[in-house]
C-alpha positions in Angstrom: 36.0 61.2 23.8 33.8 58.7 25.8 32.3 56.4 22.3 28.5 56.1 23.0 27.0 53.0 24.0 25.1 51.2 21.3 21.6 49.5 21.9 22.0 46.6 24.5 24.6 49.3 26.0 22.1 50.7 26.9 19.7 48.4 28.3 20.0 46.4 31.8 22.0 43.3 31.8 19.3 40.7 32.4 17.3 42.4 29.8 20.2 41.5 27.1 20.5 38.2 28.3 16.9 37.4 27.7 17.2 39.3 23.8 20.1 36.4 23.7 18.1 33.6 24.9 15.3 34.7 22.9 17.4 35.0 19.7 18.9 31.5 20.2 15.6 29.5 20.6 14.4 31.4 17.2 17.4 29.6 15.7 17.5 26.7 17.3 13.4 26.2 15.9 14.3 27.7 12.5 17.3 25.0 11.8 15.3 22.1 12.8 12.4 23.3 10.6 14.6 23.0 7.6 16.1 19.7 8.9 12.9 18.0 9.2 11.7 19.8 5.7 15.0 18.2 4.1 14.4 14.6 6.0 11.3 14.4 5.1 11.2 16.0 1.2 15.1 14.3 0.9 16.1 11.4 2.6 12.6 10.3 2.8 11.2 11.2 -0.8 11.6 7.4 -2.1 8.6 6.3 0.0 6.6 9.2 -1.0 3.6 8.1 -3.2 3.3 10.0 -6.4 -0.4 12.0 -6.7 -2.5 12.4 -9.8 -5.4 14.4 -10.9 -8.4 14.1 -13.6 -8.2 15.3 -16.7 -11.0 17.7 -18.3 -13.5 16.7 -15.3 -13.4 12.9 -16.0 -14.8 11.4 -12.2 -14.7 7.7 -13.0 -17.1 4.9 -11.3 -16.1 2.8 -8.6 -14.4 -0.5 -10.1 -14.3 1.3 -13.4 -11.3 0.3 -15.5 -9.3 3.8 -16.0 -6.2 4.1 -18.1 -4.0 6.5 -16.1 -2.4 7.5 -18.9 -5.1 9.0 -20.6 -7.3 10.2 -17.8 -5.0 11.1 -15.2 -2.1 13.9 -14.9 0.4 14.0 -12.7 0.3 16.1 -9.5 3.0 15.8 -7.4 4.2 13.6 -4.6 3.0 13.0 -0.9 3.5 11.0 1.8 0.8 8.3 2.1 -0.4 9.8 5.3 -1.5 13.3 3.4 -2.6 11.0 0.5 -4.9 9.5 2.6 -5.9 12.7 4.9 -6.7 15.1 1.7 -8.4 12.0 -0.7 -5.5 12.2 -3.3 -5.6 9.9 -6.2 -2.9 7.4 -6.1 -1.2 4.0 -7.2 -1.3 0.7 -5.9 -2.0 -2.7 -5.9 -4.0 -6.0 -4.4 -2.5 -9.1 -4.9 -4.3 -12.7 -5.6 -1.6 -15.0 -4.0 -2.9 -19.0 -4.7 -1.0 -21.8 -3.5 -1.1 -23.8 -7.1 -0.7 -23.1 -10.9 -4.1 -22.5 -12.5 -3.1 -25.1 -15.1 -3.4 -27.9 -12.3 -6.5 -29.5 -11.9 -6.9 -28.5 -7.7 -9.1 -25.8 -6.9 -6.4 -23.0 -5.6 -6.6 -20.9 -2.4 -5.9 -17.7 -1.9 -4.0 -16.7 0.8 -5.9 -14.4 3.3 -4.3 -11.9 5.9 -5.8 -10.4 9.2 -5.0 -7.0 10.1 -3.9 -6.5 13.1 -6.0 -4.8 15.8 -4.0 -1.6 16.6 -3.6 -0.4 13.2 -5.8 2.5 11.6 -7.1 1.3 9.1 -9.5 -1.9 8.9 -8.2 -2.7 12.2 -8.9 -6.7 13.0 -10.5 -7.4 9.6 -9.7 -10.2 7.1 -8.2 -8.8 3.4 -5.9 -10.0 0.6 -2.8 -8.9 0.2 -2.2 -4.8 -0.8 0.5 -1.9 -1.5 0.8 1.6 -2.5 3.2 2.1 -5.0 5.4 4.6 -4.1 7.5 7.1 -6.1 9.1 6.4 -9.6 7.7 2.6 -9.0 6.2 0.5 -12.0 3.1 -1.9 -11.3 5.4 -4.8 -11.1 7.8 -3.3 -8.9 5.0 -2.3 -6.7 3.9 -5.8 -6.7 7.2 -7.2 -6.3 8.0 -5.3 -3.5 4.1 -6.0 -1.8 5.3 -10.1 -1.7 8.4 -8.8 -0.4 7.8 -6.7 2.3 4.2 -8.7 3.5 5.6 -12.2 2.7 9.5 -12.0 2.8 12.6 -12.2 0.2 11.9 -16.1 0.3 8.8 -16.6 -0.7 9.1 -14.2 -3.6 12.4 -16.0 -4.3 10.4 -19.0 -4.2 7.7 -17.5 -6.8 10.7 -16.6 -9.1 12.0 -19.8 -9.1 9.0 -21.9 -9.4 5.8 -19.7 -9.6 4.8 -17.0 -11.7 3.4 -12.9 -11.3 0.7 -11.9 -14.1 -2.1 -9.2 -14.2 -5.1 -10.3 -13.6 -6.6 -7.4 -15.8 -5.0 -5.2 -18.7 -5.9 -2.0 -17.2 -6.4 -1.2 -13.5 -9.8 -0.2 -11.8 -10.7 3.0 -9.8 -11.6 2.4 -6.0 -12.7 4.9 -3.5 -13.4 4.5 0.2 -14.7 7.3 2.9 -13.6 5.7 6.0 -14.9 8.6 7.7 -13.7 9.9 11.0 -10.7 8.0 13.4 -8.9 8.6 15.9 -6.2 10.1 13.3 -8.8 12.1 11.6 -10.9 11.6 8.4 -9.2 9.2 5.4 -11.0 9.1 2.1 -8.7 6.4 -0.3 -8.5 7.5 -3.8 -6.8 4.3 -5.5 -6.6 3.1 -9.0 -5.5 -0.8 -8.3 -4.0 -2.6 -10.1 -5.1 -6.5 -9.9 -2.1 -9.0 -10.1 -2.4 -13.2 -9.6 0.8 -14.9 -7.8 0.9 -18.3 -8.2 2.9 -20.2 -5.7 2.6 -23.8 -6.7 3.3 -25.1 -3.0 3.3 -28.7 -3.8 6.5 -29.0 -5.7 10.0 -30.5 -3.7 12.9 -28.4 -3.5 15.8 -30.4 -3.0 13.7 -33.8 -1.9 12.2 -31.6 0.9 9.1 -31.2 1.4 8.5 -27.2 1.2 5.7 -25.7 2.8 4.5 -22.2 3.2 5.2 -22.1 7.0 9.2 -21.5 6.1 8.9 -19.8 3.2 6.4 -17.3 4.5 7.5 -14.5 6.9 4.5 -12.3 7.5 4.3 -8.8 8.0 4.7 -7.6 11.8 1.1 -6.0 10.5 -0.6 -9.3 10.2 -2.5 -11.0 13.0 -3.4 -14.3 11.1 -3.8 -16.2 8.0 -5.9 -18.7 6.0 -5.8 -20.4 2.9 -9.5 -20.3 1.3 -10.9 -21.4 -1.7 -13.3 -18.8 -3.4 -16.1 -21.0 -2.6 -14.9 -20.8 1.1 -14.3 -17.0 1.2 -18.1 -16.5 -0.5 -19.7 -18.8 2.0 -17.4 -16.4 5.1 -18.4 -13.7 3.4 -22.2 -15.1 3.9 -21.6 -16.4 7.8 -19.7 -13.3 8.9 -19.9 -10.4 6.9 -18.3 -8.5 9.7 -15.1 -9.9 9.6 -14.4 -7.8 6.6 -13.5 -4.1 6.4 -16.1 -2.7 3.9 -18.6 -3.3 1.1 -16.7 -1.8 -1.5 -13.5 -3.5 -0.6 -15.6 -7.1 -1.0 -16.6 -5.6 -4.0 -12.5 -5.0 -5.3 -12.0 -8.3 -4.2 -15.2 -10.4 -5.9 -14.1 -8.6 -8.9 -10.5 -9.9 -8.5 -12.3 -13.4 -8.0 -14.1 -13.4 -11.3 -11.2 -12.4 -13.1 -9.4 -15.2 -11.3 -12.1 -18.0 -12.5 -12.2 -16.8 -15.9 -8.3 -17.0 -16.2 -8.8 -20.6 -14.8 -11.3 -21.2 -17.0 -9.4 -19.8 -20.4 -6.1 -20.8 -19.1 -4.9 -18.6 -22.2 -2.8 -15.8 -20.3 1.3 -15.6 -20.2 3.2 -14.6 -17.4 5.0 -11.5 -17.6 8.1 -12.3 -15.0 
């Protein structure tokens, strides 16, 4: 007895080897699905930015102060490119870096960065230094790891050793931004920022050598330029070439850090919290 053919018995030869083909480049696309979907929700997660959402309707002001723990509920995690793309609320923080202790009697600078002109955001525009925290990250890791990765491992060594890291307010304050339509696509920021002062009192001698910031400082391949500006000197900029900075509301986030920074001056009654 003759067994009967099954299906592709049945069928013409170069009609099987195309069901093959066919069947192979399903699976080929199906496994490397799941590997990006594990390289990016696995070996990636740590730089994932953790998302919130309001509680009971509460929409705060911009600037407003907001206590995250009682108006915000956790929501997931994201990369910062989604965060940014769908207006999620997230963490972060802008740092006040000055070049003296506040309890000297010279007026400090604060260390201004340029963005460079290829990047998306604020492309070519003048801003302090700033970083979203990413998953499972405190405020002061966040911050810690902003010096790091913008300035390098020595100058935050350097502010270990002879500086100091303190907020510049108790709670953190509620910015948002419609950038509005790029060549990536629309990105609406949703931050609540936490404001931190770095004092880097540059003058001291390590070692009888005279230490400046030029090799202590490795910048960010992000950053274009840099100045040191009293807040006298950024207001009058601000005045002369309004342009040269991103957006109102950012000047806005970073007068407000500049009050806060005179008033500590003034009080000279805060502690560090290294």
């Amino acid at each position: 007895m003759i067994p009967k053919k099954g299906y592709f018995g049945r069928l013409p030869k170069r009609n099987c080897i195309f069901i093959f083909f066919l069947c192979f480049v399903v699976l080929v696309r199906f496994n490397t699905t799941i590997f990006l979907q594990i390289n990016n929700n696995g070996f990636n997660h740590l730089h994932d930015v953790e998302v919130f959402r309001r509680v009971n309707f509460y929409h705060p002001l911009h600037l407003q102060p907001i206590d995250p723990r009682i108006h915000l509920k956790h929501a997931g995690f994201e990369s910062i490119d989604v965060v940014h793309r769908k207006g999620y609320i997230h963490m972060g923080t802008w740092i006040h870096v000055i070049d003296s202790s506040l309890k000297s009697h010279s007026e400090p600078r604060i260390l201004m960065i340029k963005r460079k002109e290829e990047l998306v955001t604020c492309p070519g525009k003048w801003s302090l230094v700033g970083e979203h925290a990413y998953r499972d990250e405190s405020p002061l890791d966040n911050v810690r790891r902003g010096l790091k990765e913008e300035l390098g491992s020595s100058f935050l060594d350097y502010v270990d050793k002879y500086g100091s890291i303190t907020k510049l307010m108790d709670l953190p304050v509620y910015f948002e931004l419609d950038y509005g339509p790029s060549k990536v696509g629309r990105r609406i920021d949703k931050q609540v920022t936490h404001l931190w002062l770095v004092e880097a009192p540059i003058e001291r001698n390590v070692s009888n050598d005279r230490v400046t910031f030029e090799n202590i400082i490795e910048f960010d391949h992000e950053v274009a330029d840099h100045a040191w500006k009293s807040t006298d000197e950024i207001e009058n900029w601000i005045k002369v070439d309004k342009n040269a900075f991103c957006h109102d509301r950012i000047l806005n986030l970073m007068m407000l850090g500049f009050r806060q920074l005179q008033s500590k001056r003034q009080s000279n009654t805060f502690g560090s919290i290294r």
